[in-house]
N, C-alpha and C positions, 0 to 999 in steps of 0.2 A: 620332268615338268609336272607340278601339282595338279591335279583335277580340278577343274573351275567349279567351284557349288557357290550356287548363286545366293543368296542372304535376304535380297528382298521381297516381302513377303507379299502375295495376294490371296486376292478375298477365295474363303475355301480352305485357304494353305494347311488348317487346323483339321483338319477335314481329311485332307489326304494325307498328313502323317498318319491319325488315326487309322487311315485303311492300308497304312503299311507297316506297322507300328511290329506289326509280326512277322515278316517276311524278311527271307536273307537278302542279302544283295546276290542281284544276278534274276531275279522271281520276274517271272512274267506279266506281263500288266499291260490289259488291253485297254485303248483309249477309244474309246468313240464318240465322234462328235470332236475329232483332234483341232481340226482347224491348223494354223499354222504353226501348232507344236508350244506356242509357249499361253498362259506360261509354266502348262501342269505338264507337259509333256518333258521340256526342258528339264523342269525339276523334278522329276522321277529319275529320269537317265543320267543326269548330273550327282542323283545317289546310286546308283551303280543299279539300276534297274534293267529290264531287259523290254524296248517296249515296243508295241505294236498299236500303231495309229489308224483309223476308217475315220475317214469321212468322205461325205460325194459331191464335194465341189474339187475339182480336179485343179482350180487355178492354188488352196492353199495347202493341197495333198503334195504340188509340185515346189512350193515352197518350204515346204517342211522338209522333203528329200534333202532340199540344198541346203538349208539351215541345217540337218541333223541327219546327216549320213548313216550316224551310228544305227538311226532308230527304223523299223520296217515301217512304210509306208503304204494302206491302199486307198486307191478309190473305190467308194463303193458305200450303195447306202446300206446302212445297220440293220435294216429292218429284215433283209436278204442275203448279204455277202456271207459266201462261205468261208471261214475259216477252219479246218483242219486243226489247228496246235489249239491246247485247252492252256488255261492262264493261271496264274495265281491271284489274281484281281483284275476286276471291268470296272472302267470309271466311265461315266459320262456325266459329264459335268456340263450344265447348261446347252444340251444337247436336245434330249428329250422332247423338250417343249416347242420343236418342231414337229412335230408329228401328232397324226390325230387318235382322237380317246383309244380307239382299238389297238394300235400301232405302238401306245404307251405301255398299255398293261402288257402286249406281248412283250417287251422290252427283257422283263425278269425272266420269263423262262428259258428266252435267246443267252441272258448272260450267266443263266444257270448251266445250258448245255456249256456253256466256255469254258465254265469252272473247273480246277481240280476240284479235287476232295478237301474242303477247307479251306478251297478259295472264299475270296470275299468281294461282295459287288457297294460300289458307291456312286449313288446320283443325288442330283438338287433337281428339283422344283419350284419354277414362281408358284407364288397362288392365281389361281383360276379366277381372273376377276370376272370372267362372264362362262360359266359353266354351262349353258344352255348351247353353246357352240362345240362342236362336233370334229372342227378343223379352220388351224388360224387361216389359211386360204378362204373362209366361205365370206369374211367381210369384216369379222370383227374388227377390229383394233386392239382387239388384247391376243398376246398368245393364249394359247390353249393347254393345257393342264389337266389331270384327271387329280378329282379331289383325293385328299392325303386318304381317306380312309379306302378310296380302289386302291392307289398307291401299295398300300398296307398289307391290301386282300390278294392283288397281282402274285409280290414277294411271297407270299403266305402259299398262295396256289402253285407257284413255280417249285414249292421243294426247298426254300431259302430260309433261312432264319433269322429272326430280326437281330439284330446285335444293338442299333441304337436308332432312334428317332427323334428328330425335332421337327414341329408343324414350320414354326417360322423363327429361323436363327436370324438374330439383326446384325451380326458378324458377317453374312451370310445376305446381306440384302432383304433380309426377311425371307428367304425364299426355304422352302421345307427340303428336309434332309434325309436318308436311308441309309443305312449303311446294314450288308446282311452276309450271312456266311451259309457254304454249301455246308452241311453235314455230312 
């Protein structure tokens, strides 16, 4: 029976060939921020990925089990969950922007300790419409976001190297983009 790879494309998709563009099948690739698996999860492991999913809503961690056997699943939030196995890539994709300014910048050095040697890390961010907030919980109505230039200085302080930046891809929602490798 053929391997089902899926064809249809979503927003980002350009995004994550780039941050696999180098890696064999089989490479490890931590998802955080998985949600119910598709549709970056799906289509990593439908090219012969090896992948490991966090996120800490427990109703779509248990979803993703059942949709995709293949792929490890936990609960747990990113900011703390330990994981043991180092990766060949960390995505989090439309993840981040949960979480507040402190919480973000640590983000890079979290997905640095995951890295092999040459691993590579990729996240988006919306832009910050209201920067003066601290945490989407305090009342804003905007998510919260640390501007592209912490963005920049986090990766830069974790030990990471930038590989590429866009402030705001319209492919992409406008939302800004990282892509960076351990050395």
């Amino acid at each position: 029976m053929a391997k089902r790879v899926s064809t249809v494309g979503f927003i980002g998709q350009a995004w994550v060939d780039r941050l696999v563009a180098p890696l064999a099948p089989g490479s490890a690739i931590l998802d955080l921020g998985c949600g119910d698996g598709e549709p970056i999860a799906r289509y990593l492991m439908d090219r012969g990925f090896d992948l490991t999913g966090v996120d800490s809503a427990g109703s779509v961690v248990t979803l993703a089990t059942t949709r995709f056997p293949r792929g490890r699943w936990i609960k747990g939030d990113m900011r703390i969950v330990d994981i043991p196995q180092r990766f060949d890539a960390v995505i989090a994709w439309n993840s981040l922007t949960w979480l507040t300014h402190a919480d973000c910048a640590l983000m890079a050095k979290r997905a640095e300790a995951w890295l092999k040697p040459e691993g590579r890390m990729l996240f988006n961010a919306a832009a910050d419409l209201d920067p003066s907030r601290e945490d989407y919980r305090d009342g804003s109505p905007y998510r919260v976001d640390l501007e592209a230039a912490d963005y920049s200085a986090a990766i830069a302080d974790s030990g990471l190297s930038l590989v590429a930046r866009v402030l705001a891809d319209p492919a992409c929602e406008d939302a800004g983009i990282w892509l960076a490798e351990k050395r």
